[in-house]
C-alpha positions in Angstrom: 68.5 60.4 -23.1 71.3 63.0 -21.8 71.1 66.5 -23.1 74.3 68.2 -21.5 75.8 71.4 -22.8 73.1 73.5 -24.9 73.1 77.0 -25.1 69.7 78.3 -26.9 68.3 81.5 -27.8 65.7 83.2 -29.9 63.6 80.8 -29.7 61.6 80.9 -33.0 58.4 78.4 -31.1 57.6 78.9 -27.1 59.2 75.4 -26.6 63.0 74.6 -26.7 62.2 71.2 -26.1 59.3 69.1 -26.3 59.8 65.8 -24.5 57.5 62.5 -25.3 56.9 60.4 -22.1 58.9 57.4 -24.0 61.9 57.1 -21.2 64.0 58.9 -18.3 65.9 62.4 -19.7 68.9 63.7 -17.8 69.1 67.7 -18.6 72.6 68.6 -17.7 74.3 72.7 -17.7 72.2 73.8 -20.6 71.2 77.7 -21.3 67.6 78.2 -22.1 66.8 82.3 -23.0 63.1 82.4 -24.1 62.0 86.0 -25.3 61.5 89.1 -23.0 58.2 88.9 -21.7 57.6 84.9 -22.7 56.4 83.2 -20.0 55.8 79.8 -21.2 57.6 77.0 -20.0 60.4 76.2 -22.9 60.8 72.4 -21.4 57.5 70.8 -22.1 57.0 67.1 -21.3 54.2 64.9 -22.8 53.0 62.5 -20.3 51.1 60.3 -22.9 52.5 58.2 -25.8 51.4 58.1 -29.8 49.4 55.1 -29.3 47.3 56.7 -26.4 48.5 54.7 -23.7 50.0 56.2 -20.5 53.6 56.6 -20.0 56.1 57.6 -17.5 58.4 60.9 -17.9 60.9 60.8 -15.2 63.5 63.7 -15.6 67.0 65.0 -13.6 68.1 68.2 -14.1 71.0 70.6 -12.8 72.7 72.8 -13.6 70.4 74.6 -16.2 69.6 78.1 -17.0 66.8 79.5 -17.4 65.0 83.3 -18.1 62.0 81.8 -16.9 60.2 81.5 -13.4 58.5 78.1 -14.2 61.1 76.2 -16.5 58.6 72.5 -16.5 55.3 72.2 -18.3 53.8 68.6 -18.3 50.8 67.8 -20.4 49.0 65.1 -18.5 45.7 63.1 -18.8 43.2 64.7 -15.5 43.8 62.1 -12.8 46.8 60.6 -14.1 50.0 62.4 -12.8 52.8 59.7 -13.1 55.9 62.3 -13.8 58.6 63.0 -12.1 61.2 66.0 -12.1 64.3 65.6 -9.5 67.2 68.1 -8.7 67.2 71.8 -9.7 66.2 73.7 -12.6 
C-alpha cells in the first residue's frame, strides 16, 4: 500500500496511522504534526494479524515529516520481532 502526499495535523487520537501487519507499506513525502508536547509515535504498526497469527510488516519510507523524535511504534509479540523499516523517517 503507497501513502504518498499527506499533510496531517491536530491530530484528534495519538496515532495518524495505525498499520495492521497484513502486507509491505511504502510512506512517501507525507507531513505528520502531532501536538506540542505529544511524544507518542503517530505511525504505529501492528505486528500480529486478527486471527492471532504472526505476520510480517515490512515498511519504506522517505521523505516524511515529522514533529516527533521517534516517528515508528511496533506492537510485537515478546520474542517475535519479524518487522522491518528501510530508508529515512
Amino acid at each position: 500500500m503507497t501513502i504518498q502526499g499527506n499533510t496531517i495535523v491536530d491530530l484528534t487520537s495519538p496515532y495518524a496511522m495505525w498499520l495492521n501487519a497484513l502486507g509491505g507499506y511504502l510512506l512517501i513525502d507525507n507531513v505528520i504534526e502531532s501536538p506540542a508536547g505529544q511524544s507518542v509515535s503517530p505511525i504505529h504498526v501492528r505486528n500480529w494479524d486478527w486471527d492471532g497469527g504472526l505476520s510480517n510488516a515490512y515498511i519504506l519510507a522517505a521523505g516524511n515529516t515529522f514533529t516527533v523524535a521517534s516517528p515508528y511504534s511496533f506492537w510485537i509479540p515478546a520474542g517475535r520481532h519479524r518487522s522491518r523499516i528501510w530508508g529515512t523517517a
